[in-house]
C-alpha positions in Angstrom: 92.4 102.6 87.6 89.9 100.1 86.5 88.2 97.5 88.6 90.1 94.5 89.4 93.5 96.3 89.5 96.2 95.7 92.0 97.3 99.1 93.2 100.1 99.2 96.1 98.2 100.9 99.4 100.5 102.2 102.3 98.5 101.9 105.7 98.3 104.9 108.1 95.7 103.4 110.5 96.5 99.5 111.2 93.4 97.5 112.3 92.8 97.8 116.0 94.5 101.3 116.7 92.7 104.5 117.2 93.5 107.7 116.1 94.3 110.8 118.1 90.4 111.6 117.8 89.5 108.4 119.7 88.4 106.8 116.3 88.6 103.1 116.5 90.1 101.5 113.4 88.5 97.8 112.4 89.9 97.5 109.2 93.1 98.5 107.6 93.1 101.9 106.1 95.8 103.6 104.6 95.9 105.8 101.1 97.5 105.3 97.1 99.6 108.3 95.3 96.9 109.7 93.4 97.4 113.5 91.8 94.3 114.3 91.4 93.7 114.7 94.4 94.0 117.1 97.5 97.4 116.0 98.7 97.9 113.7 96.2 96.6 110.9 98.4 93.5 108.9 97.9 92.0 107.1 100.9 92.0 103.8 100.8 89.8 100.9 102.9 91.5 97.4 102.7 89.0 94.8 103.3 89.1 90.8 104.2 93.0 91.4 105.8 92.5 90.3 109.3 95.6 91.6 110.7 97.5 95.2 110.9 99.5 95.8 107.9 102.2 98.1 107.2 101.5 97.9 103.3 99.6 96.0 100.9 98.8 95.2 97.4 95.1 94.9 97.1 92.4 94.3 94.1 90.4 97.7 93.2 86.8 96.7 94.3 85.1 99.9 94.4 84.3 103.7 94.9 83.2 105.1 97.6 81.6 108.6 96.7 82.3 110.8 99.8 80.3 114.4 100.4 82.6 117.2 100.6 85.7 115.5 100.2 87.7 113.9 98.0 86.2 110.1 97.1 87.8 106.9 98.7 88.6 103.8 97.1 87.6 100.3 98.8 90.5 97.1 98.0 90.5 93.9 99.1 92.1 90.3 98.9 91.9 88.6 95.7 89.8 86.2 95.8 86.9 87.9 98.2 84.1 89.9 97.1 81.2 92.0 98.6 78.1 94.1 98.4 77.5 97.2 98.5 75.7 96.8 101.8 79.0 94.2 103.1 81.0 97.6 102.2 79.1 100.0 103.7 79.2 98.1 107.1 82.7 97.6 106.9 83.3 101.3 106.5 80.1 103.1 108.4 82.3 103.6 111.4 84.0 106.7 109.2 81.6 107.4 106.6 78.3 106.9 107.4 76.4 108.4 104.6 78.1 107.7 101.6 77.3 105.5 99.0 79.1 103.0 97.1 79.6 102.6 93.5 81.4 100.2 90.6 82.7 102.4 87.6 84.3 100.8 84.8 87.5 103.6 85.5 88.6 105.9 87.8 
């Protein structure tokens, strides 16, 4: 997967639920078929889609390197873009200390 890529994300956690462990969900996040990993699902954030989604193809827009686990990827709507420090405090409500990255590949 290269930056800029469209990849089809299936959402497990609409915006505005919470999970069975009382996390609060402000974004969309959901996962891609990915065989590498544990599962074969990659988590996915979907940023700058203001309502709950079932499904969505978003634009690759970085990597989120995640300790002890298996990394997540961040997508968003076409024509936004963000920081690092816009992603971070989009996702610190799940990962708090991770750091963001932009590879050429994944």
């Amino acid at each position: 997967m290269v930056l800029g890529e469209v990849v089809p994300i299936t959402i497990n956690h609409k915006k505005g639920s919470v999970d069975k462990n009382g996390v609060y969900y402000p974004i969309n996040v959901g996962y891609i078929y990915n065989p590498t990993c544990k599962n074969e699902k990659q988590i996915v954030y979907l940023l700058g889609v203001y309502d709950p989604v079932d499904s969505y193809n978003g634009e690759f827009l970085a990597y989120v390197c995640s300790k002890g686990d298996d990394d997540r990827i961040v997508c968003g709507n076409f024509s936004d873009s963000y920081s690092d420090d816009q992603i971070l405090s989009q996702i610190d409500f799940i990962d708090r200390y991770s750091s963001v990255v932009r590879p050429c590949s994944l």
